[in-house]
VEXDREN-2710 file (C-alpha; in Angstrom, 1 decimal):
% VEXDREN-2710
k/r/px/py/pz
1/UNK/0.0/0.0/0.0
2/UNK/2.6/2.6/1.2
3/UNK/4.5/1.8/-2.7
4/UNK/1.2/2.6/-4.3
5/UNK/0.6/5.6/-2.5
6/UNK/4.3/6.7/-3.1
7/UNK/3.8/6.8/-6.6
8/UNK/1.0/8.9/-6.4
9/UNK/3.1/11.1/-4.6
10/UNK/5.4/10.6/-7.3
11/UNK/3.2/11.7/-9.7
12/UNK/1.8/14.9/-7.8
13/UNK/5.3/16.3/-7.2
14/UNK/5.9/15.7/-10.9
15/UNK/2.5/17.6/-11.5
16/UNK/3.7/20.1/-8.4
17/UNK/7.0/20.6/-10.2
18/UNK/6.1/21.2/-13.6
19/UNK/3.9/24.2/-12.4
20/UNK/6.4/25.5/-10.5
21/UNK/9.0/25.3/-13.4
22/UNK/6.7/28.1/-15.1
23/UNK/8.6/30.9/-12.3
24/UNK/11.5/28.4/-11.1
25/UNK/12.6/28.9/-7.8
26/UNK/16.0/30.2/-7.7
27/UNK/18.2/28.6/-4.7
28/UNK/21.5/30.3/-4.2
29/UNK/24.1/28.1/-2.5
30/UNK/27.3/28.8/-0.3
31/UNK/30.1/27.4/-3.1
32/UNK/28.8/28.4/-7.0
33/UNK/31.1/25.8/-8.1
34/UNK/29.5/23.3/-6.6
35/UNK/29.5/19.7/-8.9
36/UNK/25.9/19.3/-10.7
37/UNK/25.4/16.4/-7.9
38/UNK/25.4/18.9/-5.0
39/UNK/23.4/21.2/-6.8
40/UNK/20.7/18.6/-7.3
41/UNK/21.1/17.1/-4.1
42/UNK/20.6/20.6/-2.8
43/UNK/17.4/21.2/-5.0
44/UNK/15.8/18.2/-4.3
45/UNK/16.3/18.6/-0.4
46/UNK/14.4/21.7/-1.2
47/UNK/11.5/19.7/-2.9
48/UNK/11.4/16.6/-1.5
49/UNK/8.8/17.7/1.4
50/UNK/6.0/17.4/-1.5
51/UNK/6.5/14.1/-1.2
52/UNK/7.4/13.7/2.5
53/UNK/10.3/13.7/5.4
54/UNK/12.9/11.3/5.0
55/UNK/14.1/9.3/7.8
56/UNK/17.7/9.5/9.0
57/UNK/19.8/7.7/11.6
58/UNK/23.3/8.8/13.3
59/UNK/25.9/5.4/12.8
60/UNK/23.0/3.0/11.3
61/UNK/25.5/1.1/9.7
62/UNK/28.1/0.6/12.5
63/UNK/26.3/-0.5/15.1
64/UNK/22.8/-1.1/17.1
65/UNK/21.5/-2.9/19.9
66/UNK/22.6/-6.1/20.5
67/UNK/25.3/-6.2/17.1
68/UNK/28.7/-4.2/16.0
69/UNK/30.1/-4.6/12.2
70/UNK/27.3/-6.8/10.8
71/UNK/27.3/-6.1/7.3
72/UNK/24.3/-4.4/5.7
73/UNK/22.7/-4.1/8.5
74/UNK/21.0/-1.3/10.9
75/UNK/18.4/-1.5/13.7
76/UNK/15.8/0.3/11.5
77/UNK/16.2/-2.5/8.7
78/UNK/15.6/-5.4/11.6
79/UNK/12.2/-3.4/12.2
80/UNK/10.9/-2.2/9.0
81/UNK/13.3/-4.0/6.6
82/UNK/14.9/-1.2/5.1
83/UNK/17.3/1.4/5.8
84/UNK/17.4/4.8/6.7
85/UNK/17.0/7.3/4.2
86/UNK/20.2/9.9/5.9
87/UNK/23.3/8.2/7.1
88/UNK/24.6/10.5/9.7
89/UNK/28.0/10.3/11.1
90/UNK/30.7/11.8/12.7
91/UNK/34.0/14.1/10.9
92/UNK/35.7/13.4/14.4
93/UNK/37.5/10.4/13.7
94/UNK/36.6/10.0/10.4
95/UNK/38.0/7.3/8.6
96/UNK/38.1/4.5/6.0
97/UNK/35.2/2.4/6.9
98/UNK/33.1/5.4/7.4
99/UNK/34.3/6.6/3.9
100/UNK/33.2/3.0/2.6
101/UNK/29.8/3.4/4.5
102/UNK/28.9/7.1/2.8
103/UNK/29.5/5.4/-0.5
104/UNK/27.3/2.6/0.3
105/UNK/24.7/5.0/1.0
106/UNK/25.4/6.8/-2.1
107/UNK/25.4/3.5/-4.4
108/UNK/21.8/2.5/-2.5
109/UNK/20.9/6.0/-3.6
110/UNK/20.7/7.8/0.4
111/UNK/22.0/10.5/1.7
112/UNK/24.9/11.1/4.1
113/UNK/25.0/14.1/6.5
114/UNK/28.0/14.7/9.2
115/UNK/28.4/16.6/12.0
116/UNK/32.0/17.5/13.9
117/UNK/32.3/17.1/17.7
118/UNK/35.8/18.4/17.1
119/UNK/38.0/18.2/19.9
120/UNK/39.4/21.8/21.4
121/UNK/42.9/22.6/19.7
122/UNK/44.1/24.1/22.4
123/UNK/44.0/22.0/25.1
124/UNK/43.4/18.2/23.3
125/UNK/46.3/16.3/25.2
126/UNK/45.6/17.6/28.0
127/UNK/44.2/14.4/29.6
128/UNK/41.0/13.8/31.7
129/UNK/37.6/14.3/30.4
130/UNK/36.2/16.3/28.6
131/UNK/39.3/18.4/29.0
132/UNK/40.9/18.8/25.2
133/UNK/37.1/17.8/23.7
134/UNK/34.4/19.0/22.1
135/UNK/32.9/19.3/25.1
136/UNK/35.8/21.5/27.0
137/UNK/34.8/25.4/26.2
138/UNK/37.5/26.8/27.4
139/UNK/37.9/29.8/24.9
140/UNK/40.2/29.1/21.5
141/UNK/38.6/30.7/18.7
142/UNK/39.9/34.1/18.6
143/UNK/43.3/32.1/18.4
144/UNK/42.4/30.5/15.4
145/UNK/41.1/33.9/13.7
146/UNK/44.9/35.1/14.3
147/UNK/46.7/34.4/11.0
148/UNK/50.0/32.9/11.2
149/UNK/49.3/32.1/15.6
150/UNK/49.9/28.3/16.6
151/UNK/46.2/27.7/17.0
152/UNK/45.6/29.2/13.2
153/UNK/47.9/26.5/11.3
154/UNK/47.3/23.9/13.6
155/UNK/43.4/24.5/12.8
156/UNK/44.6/24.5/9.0
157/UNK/45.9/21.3/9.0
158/UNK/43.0/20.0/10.8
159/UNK/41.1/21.5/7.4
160/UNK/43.6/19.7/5.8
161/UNK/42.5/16.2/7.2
162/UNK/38.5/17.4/6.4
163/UNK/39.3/18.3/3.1
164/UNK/41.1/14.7/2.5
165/UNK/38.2/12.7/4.0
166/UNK/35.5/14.4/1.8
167/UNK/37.6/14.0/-1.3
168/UNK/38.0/10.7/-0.9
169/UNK/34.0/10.1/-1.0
170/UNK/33.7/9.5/-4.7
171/UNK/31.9/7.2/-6.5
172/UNK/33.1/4.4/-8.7
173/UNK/34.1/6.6/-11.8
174/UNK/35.9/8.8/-9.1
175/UNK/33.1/11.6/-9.2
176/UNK/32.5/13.6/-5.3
177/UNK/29.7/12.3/-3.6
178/UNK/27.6/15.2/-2.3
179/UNK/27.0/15.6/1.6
180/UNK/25.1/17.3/4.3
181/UNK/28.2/18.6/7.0
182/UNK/27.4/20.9/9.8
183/UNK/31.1/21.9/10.8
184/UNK/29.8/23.8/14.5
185/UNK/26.4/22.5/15.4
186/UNK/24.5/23.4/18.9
187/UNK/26.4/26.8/18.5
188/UNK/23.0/27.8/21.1
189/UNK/24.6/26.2/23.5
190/UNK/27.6/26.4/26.1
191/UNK/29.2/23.0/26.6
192/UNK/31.3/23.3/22.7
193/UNK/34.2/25.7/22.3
194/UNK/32.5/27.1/19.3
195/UNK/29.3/27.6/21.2
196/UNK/27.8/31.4/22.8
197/UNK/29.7/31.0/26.3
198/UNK/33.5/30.9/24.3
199/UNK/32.5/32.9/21.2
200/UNK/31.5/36.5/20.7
201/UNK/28.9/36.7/17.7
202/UNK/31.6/38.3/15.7
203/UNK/33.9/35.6/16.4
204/UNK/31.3/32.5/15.5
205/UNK/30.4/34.1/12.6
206/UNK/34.1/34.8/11.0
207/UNK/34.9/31.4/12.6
208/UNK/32.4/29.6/10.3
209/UNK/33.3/31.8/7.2
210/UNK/37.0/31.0/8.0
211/UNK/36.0/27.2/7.9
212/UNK/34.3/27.6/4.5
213/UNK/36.6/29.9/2.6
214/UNK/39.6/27.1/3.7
215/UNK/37.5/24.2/2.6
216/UNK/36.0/25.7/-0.8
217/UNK/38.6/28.1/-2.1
218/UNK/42.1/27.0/-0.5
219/UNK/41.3/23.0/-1.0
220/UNK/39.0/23.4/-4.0
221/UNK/36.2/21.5/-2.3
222/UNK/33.1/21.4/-4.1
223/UNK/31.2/18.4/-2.9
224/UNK/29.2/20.1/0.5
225/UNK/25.7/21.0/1.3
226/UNK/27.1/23.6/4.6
227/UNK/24.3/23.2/7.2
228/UNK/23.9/25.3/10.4
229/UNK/22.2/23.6/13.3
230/UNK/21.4/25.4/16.5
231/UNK/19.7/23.2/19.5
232/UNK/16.1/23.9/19.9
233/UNK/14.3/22.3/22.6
234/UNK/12.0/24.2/24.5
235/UNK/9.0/26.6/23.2
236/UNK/10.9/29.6/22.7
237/UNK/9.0/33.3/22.8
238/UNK/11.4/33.8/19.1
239/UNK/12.0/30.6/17.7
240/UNK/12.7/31.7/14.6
241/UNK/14.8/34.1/16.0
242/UNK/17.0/31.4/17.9
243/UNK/17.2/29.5/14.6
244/UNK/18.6/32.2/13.4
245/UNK/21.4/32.3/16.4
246/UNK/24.4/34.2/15.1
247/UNK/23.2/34.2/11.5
248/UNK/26.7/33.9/9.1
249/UNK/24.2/35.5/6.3
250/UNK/22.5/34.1/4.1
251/UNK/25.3/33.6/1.3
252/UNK/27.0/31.2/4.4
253/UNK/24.4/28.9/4.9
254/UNK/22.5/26.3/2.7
255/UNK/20.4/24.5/4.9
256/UNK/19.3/25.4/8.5
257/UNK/18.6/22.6/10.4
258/UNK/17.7/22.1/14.4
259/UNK/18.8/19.6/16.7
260/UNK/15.8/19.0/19.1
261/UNK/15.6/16.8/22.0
262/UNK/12.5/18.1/23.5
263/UNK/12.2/14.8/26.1
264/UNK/8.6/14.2/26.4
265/UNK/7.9/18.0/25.7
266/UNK/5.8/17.2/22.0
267/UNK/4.9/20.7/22.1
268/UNK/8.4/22.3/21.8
269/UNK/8.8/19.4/18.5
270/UNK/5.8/21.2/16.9
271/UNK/6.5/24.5/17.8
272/UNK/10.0/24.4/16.3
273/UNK/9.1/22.2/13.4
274/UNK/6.4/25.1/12.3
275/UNK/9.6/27.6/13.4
276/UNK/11.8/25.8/10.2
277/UNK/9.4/26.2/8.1
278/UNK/9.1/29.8/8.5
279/UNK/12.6/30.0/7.8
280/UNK/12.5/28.1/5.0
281/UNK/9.9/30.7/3.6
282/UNK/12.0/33.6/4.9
283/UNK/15.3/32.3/3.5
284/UNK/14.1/30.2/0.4
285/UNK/16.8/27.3/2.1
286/UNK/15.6/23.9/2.5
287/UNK/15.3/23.1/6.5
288/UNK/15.6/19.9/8.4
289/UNK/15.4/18.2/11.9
290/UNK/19.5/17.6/12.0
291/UNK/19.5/15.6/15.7
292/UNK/16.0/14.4/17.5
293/UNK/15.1/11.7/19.5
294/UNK/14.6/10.0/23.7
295/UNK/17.1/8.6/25.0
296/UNK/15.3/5.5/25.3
297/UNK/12.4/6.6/26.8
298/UNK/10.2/6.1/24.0
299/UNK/6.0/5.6/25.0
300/UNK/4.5/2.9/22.9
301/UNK/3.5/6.0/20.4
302/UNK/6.3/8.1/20.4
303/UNK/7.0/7.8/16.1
304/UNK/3.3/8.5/15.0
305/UNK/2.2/10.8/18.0
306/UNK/5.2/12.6/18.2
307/UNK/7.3/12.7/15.6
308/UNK/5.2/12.2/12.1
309/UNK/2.2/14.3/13.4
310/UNK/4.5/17.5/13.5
311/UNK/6.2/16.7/10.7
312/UNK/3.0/15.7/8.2
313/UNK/2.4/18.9/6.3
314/UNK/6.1/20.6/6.8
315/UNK/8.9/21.5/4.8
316/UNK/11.5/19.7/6.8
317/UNK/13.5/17.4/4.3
318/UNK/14.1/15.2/7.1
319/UNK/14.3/13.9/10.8
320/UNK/16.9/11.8/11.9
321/UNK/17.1/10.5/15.1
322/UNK/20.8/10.0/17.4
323/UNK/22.2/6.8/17.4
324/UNK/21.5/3.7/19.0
325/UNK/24.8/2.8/21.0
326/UNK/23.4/1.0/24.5
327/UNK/19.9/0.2/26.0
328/UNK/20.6/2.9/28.2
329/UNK/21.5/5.0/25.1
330/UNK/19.2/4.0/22.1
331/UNK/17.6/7.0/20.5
332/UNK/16.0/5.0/17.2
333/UNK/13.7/2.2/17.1
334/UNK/15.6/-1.8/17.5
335/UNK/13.3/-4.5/17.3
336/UNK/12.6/-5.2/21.5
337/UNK/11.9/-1.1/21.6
338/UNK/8.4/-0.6/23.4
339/UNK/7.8/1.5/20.1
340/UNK/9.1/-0.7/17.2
341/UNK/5.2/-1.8/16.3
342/UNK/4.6/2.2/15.9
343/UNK/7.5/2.3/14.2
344/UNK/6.3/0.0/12.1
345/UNK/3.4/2.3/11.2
346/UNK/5.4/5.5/11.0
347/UNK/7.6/3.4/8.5
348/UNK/3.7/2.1/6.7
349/UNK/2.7/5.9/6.4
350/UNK/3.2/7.3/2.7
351/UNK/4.4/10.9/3.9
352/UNK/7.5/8.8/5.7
353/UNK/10.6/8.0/3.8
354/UNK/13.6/5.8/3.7
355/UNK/16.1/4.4/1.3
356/UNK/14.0/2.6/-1.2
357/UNK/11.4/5.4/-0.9
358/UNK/13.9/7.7/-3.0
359/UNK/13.6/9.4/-6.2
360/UNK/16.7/9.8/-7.4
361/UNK/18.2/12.9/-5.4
362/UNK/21.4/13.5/-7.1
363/UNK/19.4/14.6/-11.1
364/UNK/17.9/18.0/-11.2
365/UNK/14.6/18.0/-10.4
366/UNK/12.7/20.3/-12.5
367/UNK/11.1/23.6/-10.9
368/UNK/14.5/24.6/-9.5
369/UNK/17.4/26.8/-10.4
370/UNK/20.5/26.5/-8.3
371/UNK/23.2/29.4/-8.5
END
């Protein structure tokens, strides 16, 4: 049923984007020599809410509950009996068999997004947590703004080590893959060095210019959908306006996203849900739950009543949900979860979509203009 109802979708967001190609939306991106991949990747994020929110899962390939390294699986896949449709991982400690795992994704036709709990470069070394981490805020940034200071080439040649990794995701002819990376997510909060308690605005907002001029211009990178993501958990008097935290401008960013873990708080998911879409409107940039989930503390409902009802009729490209490391740290569904029969429904539900659910997000869909 959910296949027939898909193509009908299909066929409505044909309809929906052959009227639209009449005035063409224009979307303007970060890098204008972006491949023809990331430009279609980017346009169909922007479109692919006609058809519905795609699922997404941090390290669904690496591990679940109860398993480590078993090939082609994931947790979501021993539920529903496909994968996720966004393959989040990590930049920190990036390496081969991740690389392998973002072009399995690409081959299966999905979509790979990563964030970067980058460890402090001043203090990393140090010894005893979360001193040197991503978590330790003691203040560096203005250090790496200095050209020429320690922090400033030792930052470079952490670039260096970015820039490598996301040219080595290429497909089998040797072509980039195009991903999702937000380089200083949760910049909202205060436990990150790059976050509002060891940044001034000024600072964040030449720090995450600095980190996209190194990438694009100095190591000719041309493969990245730059994503900003600020934490949004509560019902906020200006949602928008804590979405739009420390704004880089709008030739910075090409995707706002929102990492929400609102506990059992379904009011603050809607809220800021309806909050990304109004930025989507106000910015013409596709939008996207980047980080949501309980830390296993799901009710027997939590996928339909919490999670598709507020995202049914927005323009969020997708949710994805933490990973699933522990019992004690599961975020998604895994077969034994008090919610895997709802996920099974959320999975059944036409607006819902995961890996074989996907038109084919890296050809221009008509409608759009990218610059």
């Amino acid at each position: 049923m959910k296949r027939i109802l898909l193509t009908l979708f299909a066929l409505v967001f044909s309809l929906s984007a052959s009227t639209v190609d009449a005035k063409r939306t224009v979307l303007r991106m970060v890098d204008k020599d972006a491949t023809p991949k990331t430009k279609a990747l980017y346009a169909n994020l922007w479109l692919i809410h006609e058809r519905g929110a795609m699922f997404g899962h941090h390290d669904f390939p690496s591990y679940g509950i109860g398993w480590r390294g078993d090939k082609g699986r994931s947790d979501v896949k021993d539920v529903v009996g496909d994968h996720p449709a966004v393959y989040s991982l990590d930049m920190h400690g990036i390496n081969e068999r991740k690389i392998e795992f973002v072009k399995e994704v690409y081959r299966a036709g999905g979509i790979s997004m990563l964030v970067w709990h980058q460890n402090n470069p001043l203090t990393e070394g140090q010894g005893g947590y979360p001193v040197g981490t991503a978590w330790d805020n003691t203040k560096v940034v203005d250090q790496i703004l200095t050209e020429g200071s320690a922090m400033n080439i030792k930052f470079k040649k952490r670039l260096d080590d970015v820039a490598a990794a996301l040219k080595a995701m290429v497909d089998e002819s040797g072509e980039p893959i195009p991903v999702i990376f937000r380089p200083l997510h949760e910049h909202t909060q205060v436990w990150n060095w790059w976050g509002k308690q060891a940044t001034s605005h000024e600072e964040f907002v030449a720090f995450w210019q600095f980190i996209i001029k190194y990438l694009r211009d100095e190591k000719d990178v041309h493969n990245v959908i730059y994503a900003i993501s600020p934490q949004m958990d509560e019902v906020y008097e200006d949602a928008v306006g804590r979405l739009l935290f420390r704004w880089p401008g709008d030739e910075w960013v090409d995707f706002v996203g929102m990492d929400c873990y609102h506990g059992r708080h379904r009011a603050a998911f809607v809220a800021n849900v309806e909050a990304l879409d109004k930025v989507a409107e106000l910015k013409t940039k596709p939008v996207g739950v980047t980080e949501t989930g309980l830390e296993n503390n799901h009710t027997a409902n939590y996928w339909t009543h919490d999670v598709l009802s507020a995202m049914q009729n927005s323009r969020a490209a997708f949710v994805v949900a933490w990973r699933n490391d522990k019992l004690s740290h599961a975020y998604g569904p895994y077969p034994s979860s008090p919610c895997a029969a709802d996920f099974v429904k959320y999975y059944n539900d036409a607006k819902t979509l995961f890996q074989r659910d996907l038109p084919d997000m890296y050809a221009m869909p008509k409608g759009v203009k990218v610059k």
